[in-house]
N, C-alpha and C positions, 0 to 999 in steps of 0.2 A: 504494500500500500504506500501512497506516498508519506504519510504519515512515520512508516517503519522506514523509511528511506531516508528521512529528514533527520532520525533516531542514529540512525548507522553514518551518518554523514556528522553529526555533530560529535558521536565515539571516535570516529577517525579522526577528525580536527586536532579533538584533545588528546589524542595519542601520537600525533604527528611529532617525529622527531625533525628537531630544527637543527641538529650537530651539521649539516650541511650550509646551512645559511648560515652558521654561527662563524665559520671560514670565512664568508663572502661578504659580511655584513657589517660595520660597524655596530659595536655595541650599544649603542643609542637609539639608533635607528631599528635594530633588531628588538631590545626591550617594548620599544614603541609599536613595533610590529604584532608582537606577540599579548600586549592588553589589548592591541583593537581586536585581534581573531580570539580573545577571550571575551572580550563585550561581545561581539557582534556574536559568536556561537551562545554566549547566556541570553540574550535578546532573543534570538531564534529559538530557544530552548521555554521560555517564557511567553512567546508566541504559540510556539506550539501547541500550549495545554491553554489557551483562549479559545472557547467556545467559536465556531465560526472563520478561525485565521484562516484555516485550510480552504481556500476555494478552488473548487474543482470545475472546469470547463465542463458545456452543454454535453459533448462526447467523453467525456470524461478520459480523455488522453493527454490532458493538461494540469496541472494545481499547482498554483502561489500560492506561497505563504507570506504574507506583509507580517515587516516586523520596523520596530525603530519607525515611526511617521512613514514615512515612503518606501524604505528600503523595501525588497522583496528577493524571493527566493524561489525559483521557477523550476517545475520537476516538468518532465514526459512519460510519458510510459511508450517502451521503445520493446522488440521482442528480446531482449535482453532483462527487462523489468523496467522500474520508474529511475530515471536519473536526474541528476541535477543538471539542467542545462543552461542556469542563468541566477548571477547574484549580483544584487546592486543594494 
C-alpha cells in the first residue's frame, strides 16, 4: 500500500549510512544536511498518521502525501509495487 511504502521509505532514510558523504562533505554542511532529512522524515512521519494526508488518485495509481504546508510526497504504483517518485 502506499501507506507501507511511505513506512519502509522513512526506515530507510533513518538507517541511511552517510560514512560516504561524510568524505565529500564539509562538516557543517553535512550536520545541516542531516537535521533537515531528520525534520523533513518526522514531518512525513507525523503526516502520515493524519486522518486524510494520504490522497489517492481517481485510479488509484497515484497518492500524495502533503506534509510541512506545501511540501508533498508522490508515490505510483508501478508492477514493481508503489514507489516514491517525487519529493518537494
Amino acid at each position: 500500500t502506499p501507506a507501507q511504502t511511505v513506512r519502509a521509505f522513512i526506515t530507510a532514510v533513518r538507517r541511511a549510512d552517510l560514512a560516504e558523504l561524510r568524505s565529500l562533505m564539509h562538516e557543517p554542511l553535512l550536520a545541516a544536511l542531516e537535521e533537515d532529512w531528520s525534520a523533513r522524515v518526522d514531518a512525513i512521519e507525523r503526516a502520515l498518521e493524519e486522518p486524510g494526508a494520504l490522497e489517492l488518485s481517481a485510479d488509484l495509481r497515484r497518492a500524495e502525501l502533503r506534509y510541512e504546508g506545501s511540501r508533498v510526497l508522490t508515490l505510483e504504483q508501478t508492477p514493481q509495487g508503489w514507489r516514491v517518485t517525487g519529493l518537494r
